[in-house]
PQR file with spaces between the fields and no chain letter, atoms N, CA, C, O and H, PARSE charges and radii, in Angstrom:
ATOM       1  N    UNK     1     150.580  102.218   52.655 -0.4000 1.5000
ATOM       2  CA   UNK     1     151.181  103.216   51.824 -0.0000 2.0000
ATOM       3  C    UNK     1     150.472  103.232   50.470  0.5500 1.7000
ATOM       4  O    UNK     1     150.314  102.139   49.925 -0.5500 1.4000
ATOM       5  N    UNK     2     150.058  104.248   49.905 -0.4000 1.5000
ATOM       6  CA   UNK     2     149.451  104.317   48.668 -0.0000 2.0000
ATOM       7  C    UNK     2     150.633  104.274   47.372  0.5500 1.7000
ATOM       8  O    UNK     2     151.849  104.464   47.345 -0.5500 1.4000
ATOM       9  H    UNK     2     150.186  105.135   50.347  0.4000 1.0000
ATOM      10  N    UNK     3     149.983  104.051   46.718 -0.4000 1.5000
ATOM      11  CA   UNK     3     151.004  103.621   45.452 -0.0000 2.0000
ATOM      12  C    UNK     3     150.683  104.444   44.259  0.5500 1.7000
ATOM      13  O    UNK     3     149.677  104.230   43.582 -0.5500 1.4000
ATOM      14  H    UNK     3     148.996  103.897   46.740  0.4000 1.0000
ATOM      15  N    UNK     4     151.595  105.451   43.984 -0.4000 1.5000
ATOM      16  CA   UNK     4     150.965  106.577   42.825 -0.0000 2.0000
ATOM      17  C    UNK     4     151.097  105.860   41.367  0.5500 1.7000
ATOM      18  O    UNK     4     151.995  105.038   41.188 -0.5500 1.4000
ATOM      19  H    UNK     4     152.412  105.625   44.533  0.4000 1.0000
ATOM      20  N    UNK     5     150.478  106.085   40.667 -0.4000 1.5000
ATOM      21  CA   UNK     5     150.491  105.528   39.106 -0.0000 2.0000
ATOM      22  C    UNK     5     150.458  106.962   38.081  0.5500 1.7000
ATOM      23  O    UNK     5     149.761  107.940   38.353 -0.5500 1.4000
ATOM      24  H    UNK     5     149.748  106.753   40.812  0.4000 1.0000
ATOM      25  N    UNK     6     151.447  106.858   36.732 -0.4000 1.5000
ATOM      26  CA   UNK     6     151.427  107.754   36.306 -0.0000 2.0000
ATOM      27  C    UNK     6     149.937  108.302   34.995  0.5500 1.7000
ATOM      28  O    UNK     6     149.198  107.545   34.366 -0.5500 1.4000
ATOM      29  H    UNK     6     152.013  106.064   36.511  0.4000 1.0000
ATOM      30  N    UNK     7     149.958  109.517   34.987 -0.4000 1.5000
ATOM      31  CA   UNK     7     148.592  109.747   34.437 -0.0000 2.0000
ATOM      32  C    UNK     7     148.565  109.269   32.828  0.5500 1.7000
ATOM      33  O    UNK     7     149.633  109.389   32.226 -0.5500 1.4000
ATOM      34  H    UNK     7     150.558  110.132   35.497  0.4000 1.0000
ATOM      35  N    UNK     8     147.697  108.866   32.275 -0.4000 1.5000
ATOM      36  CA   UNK     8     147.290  108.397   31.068 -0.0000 2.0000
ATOM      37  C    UNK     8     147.357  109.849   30.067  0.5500 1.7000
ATOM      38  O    UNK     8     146.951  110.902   30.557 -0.5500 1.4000
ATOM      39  H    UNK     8     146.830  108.769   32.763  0.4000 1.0000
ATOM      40  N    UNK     9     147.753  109.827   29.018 -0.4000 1.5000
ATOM      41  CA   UNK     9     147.900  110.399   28.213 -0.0000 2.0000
ATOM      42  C    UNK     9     146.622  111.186   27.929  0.5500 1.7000
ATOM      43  O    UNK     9     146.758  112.316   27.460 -0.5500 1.4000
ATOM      44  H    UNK     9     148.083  108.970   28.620  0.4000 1.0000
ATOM      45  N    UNK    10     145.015  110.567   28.235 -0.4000 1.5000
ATOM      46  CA   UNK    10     144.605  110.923   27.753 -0.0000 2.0000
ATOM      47  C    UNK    10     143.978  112.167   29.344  0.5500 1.7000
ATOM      48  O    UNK    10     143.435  113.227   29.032 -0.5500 1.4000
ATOM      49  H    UNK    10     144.905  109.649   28.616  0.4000 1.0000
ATOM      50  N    UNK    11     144.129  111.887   30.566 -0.4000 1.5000
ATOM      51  CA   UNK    11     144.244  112.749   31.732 -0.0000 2.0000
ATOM      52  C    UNK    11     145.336  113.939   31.379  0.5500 1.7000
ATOM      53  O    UNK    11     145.005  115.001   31.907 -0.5500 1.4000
ATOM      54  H    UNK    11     144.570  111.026   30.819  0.4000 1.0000
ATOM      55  N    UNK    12     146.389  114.007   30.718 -0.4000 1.5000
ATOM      56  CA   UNK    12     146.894  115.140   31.034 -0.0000 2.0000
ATOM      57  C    UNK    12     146.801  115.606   29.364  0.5500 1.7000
ATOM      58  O    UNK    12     147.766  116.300   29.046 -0.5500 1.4000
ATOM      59  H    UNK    12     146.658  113.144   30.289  0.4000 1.0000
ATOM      60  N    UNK    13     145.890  115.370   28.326 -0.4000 1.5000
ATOM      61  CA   UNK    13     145.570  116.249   27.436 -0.0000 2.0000
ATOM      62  C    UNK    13     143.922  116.899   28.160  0.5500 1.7000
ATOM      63  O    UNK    13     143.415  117.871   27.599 -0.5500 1.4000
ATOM      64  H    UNK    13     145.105  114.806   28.584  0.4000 1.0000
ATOM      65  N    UNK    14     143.305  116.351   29.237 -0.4000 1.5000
ATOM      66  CA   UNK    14     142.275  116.684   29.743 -0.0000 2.0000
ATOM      67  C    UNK    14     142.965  117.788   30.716  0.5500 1.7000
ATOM      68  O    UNK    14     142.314  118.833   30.721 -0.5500 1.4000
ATOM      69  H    UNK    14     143.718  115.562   29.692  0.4000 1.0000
ATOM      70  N    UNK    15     143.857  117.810   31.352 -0.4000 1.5000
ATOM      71  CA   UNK    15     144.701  118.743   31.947 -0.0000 2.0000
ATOM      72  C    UNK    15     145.291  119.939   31.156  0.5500 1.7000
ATOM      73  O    UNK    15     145.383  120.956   31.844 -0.5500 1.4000
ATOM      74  H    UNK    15     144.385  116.961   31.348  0.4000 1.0000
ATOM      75  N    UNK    16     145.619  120.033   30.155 -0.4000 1.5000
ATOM      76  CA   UNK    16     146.277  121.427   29.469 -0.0000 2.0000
ATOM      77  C    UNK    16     145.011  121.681   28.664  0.5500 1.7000
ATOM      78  O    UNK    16     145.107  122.831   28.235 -0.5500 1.4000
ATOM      79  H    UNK    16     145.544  119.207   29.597  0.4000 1.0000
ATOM      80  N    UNK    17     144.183  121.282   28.374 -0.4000 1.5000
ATOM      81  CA   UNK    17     142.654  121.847   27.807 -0.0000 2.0000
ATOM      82  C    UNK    17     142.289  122.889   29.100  0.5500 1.7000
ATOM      83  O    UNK    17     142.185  124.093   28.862 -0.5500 1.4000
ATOM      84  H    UNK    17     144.105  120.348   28.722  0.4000 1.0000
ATOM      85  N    UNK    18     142.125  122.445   30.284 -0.4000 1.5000
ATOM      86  CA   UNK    18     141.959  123.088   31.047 -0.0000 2.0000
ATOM      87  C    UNK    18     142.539  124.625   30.965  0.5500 1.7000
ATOM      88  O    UNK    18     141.988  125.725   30.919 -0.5500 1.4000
ATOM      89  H    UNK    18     142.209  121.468   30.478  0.4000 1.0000
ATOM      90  N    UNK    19     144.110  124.121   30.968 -0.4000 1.5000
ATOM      91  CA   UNK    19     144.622  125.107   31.352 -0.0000 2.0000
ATOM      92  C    UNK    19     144.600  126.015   30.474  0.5500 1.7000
ATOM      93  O    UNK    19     144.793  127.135   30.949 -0.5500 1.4000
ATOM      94  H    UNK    19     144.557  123.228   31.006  0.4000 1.0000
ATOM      95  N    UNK    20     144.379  125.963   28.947 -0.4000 1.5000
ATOM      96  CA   UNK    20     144.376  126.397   27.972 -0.0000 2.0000
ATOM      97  C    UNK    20     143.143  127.369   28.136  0.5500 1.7000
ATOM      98  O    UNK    20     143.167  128.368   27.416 -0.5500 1.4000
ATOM      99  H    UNK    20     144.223  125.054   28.561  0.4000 1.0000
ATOM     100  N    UNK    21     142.174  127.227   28.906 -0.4000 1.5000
ATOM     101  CA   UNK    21     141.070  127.561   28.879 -0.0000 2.0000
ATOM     102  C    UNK    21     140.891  128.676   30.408  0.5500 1.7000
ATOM     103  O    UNK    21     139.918  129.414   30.562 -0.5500 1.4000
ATOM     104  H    UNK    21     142.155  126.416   29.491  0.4000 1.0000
ATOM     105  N    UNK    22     141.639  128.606   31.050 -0.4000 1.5000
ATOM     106  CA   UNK    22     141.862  129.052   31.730 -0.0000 2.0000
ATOM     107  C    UNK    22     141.956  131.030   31.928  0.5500 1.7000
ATOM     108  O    UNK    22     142.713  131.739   31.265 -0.5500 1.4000
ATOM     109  H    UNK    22     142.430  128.007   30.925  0.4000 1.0000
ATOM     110  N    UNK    23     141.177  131.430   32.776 -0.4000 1.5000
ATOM     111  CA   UNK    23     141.491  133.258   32.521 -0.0000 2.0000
ATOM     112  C    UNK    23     142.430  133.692   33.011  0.5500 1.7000
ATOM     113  O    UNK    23     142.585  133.943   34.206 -0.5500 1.4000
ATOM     114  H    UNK    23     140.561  130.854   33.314  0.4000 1.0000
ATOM     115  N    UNK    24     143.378  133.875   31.907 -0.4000 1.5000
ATOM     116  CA   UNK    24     144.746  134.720   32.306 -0.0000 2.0000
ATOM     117  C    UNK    24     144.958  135.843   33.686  0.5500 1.7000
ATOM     118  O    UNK    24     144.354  136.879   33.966 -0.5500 1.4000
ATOM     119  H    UNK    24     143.252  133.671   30.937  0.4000 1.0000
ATOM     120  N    UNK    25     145.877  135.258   34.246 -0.4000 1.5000
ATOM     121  CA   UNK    25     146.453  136.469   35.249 -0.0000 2.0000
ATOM     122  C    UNK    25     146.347  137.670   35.147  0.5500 1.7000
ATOM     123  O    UNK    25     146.049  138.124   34.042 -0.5500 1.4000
ATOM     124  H    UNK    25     146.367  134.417   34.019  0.4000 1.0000
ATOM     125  N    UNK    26     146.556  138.554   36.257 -0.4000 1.5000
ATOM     126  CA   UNK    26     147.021  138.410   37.274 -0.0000 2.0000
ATOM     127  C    UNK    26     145.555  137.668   37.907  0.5500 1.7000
ATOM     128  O    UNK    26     144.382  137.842   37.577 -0.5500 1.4000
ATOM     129  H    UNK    26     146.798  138.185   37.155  0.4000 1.0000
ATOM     130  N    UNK    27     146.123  136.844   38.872 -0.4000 1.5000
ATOM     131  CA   UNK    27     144.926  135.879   40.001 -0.0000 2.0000
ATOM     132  C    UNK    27     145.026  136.780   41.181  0.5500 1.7000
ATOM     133  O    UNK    27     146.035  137.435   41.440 -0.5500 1.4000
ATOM     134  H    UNK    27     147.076  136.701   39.140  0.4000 1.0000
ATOM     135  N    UNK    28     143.786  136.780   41.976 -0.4000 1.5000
ATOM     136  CA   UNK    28     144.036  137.644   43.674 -0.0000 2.0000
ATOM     137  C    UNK    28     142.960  136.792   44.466  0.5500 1.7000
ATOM     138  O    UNK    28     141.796  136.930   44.090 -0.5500 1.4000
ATOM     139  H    UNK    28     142.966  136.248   41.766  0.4000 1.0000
ATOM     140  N    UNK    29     143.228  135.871   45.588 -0.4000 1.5000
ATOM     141  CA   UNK    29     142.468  134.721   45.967 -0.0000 2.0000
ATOM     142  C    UNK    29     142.332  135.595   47.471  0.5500 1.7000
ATOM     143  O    UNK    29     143.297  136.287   47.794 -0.5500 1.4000
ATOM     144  H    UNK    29     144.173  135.759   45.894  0.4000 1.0000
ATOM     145  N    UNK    30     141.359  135.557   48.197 -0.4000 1.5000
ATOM     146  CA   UNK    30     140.515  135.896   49.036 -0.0000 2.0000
ATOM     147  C    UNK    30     139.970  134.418   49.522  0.5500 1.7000
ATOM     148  O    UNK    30     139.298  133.584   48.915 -0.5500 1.4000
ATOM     149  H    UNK    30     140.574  134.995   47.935  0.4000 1.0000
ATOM     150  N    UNK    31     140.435  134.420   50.643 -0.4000 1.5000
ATOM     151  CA   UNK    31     140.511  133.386   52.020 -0.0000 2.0000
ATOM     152  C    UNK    31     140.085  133.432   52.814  0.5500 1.7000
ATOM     153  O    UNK    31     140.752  134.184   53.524 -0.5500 1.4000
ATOM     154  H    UNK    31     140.981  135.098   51.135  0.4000 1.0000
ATOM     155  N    UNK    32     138.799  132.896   53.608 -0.4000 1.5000
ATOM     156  CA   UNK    32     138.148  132.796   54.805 -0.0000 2.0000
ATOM     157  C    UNK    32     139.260  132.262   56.084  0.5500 1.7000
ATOM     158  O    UNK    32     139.566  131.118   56.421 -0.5500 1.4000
ATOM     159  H    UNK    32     138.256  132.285   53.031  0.4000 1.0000
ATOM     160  N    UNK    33     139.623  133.353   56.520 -0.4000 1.5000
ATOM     161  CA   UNK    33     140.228  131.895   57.977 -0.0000 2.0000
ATOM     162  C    UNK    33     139.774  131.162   58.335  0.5500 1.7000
ATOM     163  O    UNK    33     138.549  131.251   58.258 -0.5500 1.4000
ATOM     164  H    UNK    33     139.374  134.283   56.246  0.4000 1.0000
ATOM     165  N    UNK    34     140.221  130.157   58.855 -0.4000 1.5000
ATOM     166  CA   UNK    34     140.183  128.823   58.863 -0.0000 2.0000
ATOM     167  C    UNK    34     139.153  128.488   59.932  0.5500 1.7000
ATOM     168  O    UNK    34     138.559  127.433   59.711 -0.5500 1.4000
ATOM     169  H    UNK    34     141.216  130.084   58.918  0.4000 1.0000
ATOM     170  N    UNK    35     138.787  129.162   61.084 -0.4000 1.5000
ATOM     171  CA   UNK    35     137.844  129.267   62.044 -0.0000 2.0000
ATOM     172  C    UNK    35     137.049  129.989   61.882  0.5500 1.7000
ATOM     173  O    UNK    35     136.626  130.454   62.940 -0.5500 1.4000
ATOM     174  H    UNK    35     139.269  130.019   61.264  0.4000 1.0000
ATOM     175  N    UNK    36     136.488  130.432   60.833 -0.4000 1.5000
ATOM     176  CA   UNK    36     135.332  131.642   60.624 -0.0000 2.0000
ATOM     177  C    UNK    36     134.269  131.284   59.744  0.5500 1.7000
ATOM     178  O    UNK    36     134.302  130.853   58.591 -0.5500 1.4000
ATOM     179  H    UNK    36     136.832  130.054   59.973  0.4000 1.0000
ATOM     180  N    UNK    37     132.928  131.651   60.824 -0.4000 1.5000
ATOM     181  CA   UNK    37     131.693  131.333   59.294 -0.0000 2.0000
ATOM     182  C    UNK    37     131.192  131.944   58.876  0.5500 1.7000
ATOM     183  O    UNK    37     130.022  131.647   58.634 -0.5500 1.4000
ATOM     184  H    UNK    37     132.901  132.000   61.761  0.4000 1.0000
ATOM     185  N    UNK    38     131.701  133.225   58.490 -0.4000 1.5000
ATOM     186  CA   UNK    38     131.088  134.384   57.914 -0.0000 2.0000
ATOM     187  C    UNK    38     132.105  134.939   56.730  0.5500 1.7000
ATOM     188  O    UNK    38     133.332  135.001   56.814 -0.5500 1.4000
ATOM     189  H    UNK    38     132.652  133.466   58.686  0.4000 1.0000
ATOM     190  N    UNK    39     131.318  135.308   55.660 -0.4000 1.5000
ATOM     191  CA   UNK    39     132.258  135.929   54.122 -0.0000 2.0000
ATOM     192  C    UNK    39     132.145  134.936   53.270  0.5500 1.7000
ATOM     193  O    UNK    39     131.042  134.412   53.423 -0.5500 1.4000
ATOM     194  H    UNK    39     130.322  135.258   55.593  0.4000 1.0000
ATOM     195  N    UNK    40     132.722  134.459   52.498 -0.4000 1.5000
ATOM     196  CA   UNK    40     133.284  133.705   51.540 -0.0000 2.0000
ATOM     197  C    UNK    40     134.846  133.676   50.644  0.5500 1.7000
ATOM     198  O    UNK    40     135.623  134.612   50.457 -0.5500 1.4000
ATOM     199  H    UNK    40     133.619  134.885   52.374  0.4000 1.0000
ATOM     200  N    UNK    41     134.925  132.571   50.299 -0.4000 1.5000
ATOM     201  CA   UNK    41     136.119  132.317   49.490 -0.0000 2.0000
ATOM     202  C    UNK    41     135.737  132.539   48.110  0.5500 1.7000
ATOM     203  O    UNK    41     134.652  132.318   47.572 -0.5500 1.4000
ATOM     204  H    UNK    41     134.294  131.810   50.451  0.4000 1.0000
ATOM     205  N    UNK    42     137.179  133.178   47.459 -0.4000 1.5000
ATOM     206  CA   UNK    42     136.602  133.520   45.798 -0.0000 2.0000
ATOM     207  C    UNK    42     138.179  134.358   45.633  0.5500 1.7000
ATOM     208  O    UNK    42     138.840  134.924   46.503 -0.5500 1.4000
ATOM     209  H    UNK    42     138.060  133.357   47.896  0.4000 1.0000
ATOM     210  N    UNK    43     138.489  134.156   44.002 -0.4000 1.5000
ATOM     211  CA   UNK    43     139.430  133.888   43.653 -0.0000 2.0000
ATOM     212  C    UNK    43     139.263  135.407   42.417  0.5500 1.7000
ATOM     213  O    UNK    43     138.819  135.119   41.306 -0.5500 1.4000
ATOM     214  H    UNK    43     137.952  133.696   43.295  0.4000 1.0000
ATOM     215  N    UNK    44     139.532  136.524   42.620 -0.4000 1.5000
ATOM     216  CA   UNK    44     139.453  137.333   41.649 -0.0000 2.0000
ATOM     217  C    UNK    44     140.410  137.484   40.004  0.5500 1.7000
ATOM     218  O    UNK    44     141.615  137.691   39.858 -0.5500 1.4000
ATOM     219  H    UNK    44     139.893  136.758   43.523  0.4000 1.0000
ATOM     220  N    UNK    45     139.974  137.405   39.575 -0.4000 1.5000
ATOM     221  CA   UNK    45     140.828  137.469   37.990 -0.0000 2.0000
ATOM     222  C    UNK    45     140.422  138.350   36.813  0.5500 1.7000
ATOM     223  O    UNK    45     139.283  138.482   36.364 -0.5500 1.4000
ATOM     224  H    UNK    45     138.996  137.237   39.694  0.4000 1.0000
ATOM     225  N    UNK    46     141.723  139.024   36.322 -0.4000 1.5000
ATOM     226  CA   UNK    46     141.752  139.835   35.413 -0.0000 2.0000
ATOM     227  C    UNK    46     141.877  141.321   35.949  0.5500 1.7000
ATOM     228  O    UNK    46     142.444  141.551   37.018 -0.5500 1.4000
ATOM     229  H    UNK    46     142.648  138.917   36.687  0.4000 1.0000
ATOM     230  N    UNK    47     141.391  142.201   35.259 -0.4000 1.5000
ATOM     231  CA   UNK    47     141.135  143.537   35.848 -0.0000 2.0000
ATOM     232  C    UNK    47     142.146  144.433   36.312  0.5500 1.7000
ATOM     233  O    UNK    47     142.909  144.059   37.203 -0.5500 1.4000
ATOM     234  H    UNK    47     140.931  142.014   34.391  0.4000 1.0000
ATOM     235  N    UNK    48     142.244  145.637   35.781 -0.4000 1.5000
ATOM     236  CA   UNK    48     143.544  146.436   35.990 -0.0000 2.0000
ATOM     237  C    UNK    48     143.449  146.603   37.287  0.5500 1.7000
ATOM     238  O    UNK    48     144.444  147.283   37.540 -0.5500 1.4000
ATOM     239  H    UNK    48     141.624  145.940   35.057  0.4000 1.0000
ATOM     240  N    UNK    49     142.944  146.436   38.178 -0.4000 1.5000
ATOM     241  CA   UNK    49     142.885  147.121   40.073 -0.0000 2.0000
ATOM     242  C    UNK    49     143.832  145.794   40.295  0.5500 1.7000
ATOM     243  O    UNK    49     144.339  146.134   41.365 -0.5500 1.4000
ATOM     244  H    UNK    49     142.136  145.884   37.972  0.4000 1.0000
ATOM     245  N    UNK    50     144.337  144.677   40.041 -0.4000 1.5000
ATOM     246  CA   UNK    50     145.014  143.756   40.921 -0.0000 2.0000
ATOM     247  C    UNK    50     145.991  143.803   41.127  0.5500 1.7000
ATOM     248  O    UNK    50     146.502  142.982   41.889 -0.5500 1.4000
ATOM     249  H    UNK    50     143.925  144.401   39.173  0.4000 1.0000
């Protein structure tokens, strides 16, 4: 069984930098099924069409 430990202060100011930094919503994520090797995955953001 793994044993979780809680994150260091200085991991979750490395965590809301992120998020801070992050490009505002709306998000629209585009998904390859899971058996397919053709297209790609990619995560669209921003833009009045979403």
């Amino acid at each position: 069984m793994t044993q979780l430990t809680a994150l260091t202060e200085e991991e979750i100011d490395a965590i809301k930098a992120r998020c801070e930094q992050a490009t505002a919503g709306p998000w629209r994520s585009f998904i390859e099924k899971r058996d397919k090797f053709s297209g790609s995955d990619f995560v669209q953001t921003g833009g009045e069409d979403i």
